[in-house]
C-alpha angles and dihedrals in degrees: 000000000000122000132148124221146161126282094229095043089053093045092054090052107039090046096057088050100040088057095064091042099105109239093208099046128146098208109074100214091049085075088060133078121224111238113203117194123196143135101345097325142092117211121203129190137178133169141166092208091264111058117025128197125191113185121185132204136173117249140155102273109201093167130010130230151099139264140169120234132183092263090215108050093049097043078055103054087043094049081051097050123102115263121255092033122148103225119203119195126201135182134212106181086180091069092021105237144123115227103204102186121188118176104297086351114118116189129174116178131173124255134206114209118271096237091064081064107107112214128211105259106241109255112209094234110225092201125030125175141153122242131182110266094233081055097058091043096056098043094056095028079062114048106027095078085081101047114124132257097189097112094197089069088052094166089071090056087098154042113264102223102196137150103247139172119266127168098344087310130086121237142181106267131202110194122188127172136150096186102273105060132009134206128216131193141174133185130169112286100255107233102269098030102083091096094051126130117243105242138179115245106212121228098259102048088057091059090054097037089060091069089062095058104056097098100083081200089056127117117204121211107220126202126182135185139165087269113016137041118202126194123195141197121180081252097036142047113186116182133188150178121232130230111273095228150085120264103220114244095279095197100077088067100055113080128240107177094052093133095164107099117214111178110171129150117276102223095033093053099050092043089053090049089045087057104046091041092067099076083060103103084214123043078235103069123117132266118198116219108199111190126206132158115306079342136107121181105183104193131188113196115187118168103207103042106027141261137281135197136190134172127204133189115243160157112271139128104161133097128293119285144181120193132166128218141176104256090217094053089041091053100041091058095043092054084061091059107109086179139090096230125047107210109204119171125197143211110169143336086257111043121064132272132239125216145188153156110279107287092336113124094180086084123038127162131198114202116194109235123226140213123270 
């Protein structure tokens, strides 16, 4: 195997294969990533068994062929060449090495064969469907703050992407919770996805998938099948197995019946809880939110390190209340607020609350209260 390409060309699609690529692994090639060259392109794929990523870039193939090279180390010496270098790669499968040459540049790294590799098996997808690539992107930048980390309730590691019923029409809906708070979120049911499992995207697949979705002209070809989810891109094809599990019915936990209104602006409001938590010794702690009419204090009392107080002007009519809530929690679902207003409505100070963009129902959040 011998091919040129650009740096930049080889940067872009090293970096996106050497994410998925595990740091702490056991099996030796899983650490590499497999190069394919072929006609005029260069084909790169990584996987940790779970999750598999296959990038492609043009590049000036003399002889074809395919090698296996530690995906780190040569993201790294990339990353390290000058803009603007031509790179050449060559392969002696005899020695077993892989020569990467940049202007005065000399690398020699070691390879393992290709036929170690171990390639994704092909799922036959039941459900495939294109979606706008900003659609995608909303739907998983807004929910996956409140996936779980408890790895023992593994099947809310993830966002349960599933076709659901709103306002007399069905949607595509991505669901996230970890107990505490949950996130909602609706978005038009893209034409061929109305017979689609519902299936649980596991945590690290989310945070590939987001490099997909930068290019707001993008289309994303979706497919979906009992056990894997693949999302495509004409350069990338990033493939993934779902959680083996089943997502609780999550609308039990949303409340219906929350009459208290609560309309206060987003920014100012997150910014207000980011300053009194500070005196908090833990991001945990409490802050009280005390409602009175038009009026919001939000107080912070900790014994050991002091106390903080804000007001803030809002929109409010009904009776007094007093409700606790993690900051952390308070100020993850206010930072996913694109709108000017943030809508919560209230029961209790002890039942959760319900939140959402203005008016907006495509997007509605429960945050668990605590005690203060």
């Amino acid at each position: 195997m011998k091919i040129s390409i650009e740096r930049a060309a080889l940067l872009k699609a090293v970096s996106q294969a050497q994410s998925v690529v595990e740091r702490r692994n056991t099996i030796p090639i899983l650490a590499n990533v497999l190069m394919e060259a072929e006609g005029n392109n260069l084909r790169f794929r990584a996987t940790d068994l779970d999750i598999e990523v296959v990038d492609r870039a043009d590049a000036m193939v003399e002889r074809a062929g395919a090698t296996t090279v530690s995906a780190v180390m040569l993201h790294e010496i990339v990353r390290k060449l000058p803009d603007g270098a031509l790179v050449t790669l060559s392969d002696d499968g005899a020695a077993g090495r892989l020569t990467v040459e940049a202007g005065r540049s000399n690398f020699s790294l070691a390879t393992l064969p290709k036929e170690d590799f171990p390639v994704m098996a092909t799922s036959e997808y039941t459900s495939n469907f294109s979606a706008p690539a900003a659609m995608l992107r909303r739907l998983f930048d807004k929910s996956k703050f409140a996936i779980s980390t408890e790895e023992t309730r593994y099947y809310l590691n993830g966002v349960y992407m599933h076709v659901s019923e709103a306002d007399g029409g069905k949607v595509l809906r991505c669901v996230a919770t970890d107990g505490h708070r949950l996130a909602r979120i609706d978005a038009d049911l893209p034409q061929g996805a109305a017979d689609m499992p519902g299936v649980i995207v596991p945590r690290k697949t989310v945070g590939e998938l987001r490099k997909l979705l930068d290019d707001d002209e993008a289309e994303i070809a979706v497919s979906v099948s009992e056990t894997k989810i693949r999302f495509a891109t004409p350069d990338i094809t990033l493939t993934s197995k779902v959680i083996d599990g089943t997502f609780p019915d999550y609308t039990r936990v949303i409340p219906q019946g929350n009459t208290r209104k609560l309309e206060v602006d987003a920014a100012e409001f997150a910014k207000a809880v980011d300053r009194v938590a500070t005196v908090s010794s833990e991001r945990s702690r409490a802050v009280k939110l005390t409602l009175g009419e038009d009026k919001l204090v939000l107080s912070v009392n900790a014994p050991d390190s002091g106390a903080a107080e804000e007001e803030l002007a809002v929109a409010y009519g009904d009776e007094r209340l007093e409700i606790g809530f993690n900051a952390k929690y308070l100020l993850e679902i206010a930072s996913q607020v694109d709108r000017e207003n943030a809508v919560f409505m209230f029961n209790s100070s002890g039942d959760p609350t319900l939140m959402r963009e203005g008016n907006d129902t495509s997007a509605v959040y429960v945050v668990m209260p605590m005690r203060v």
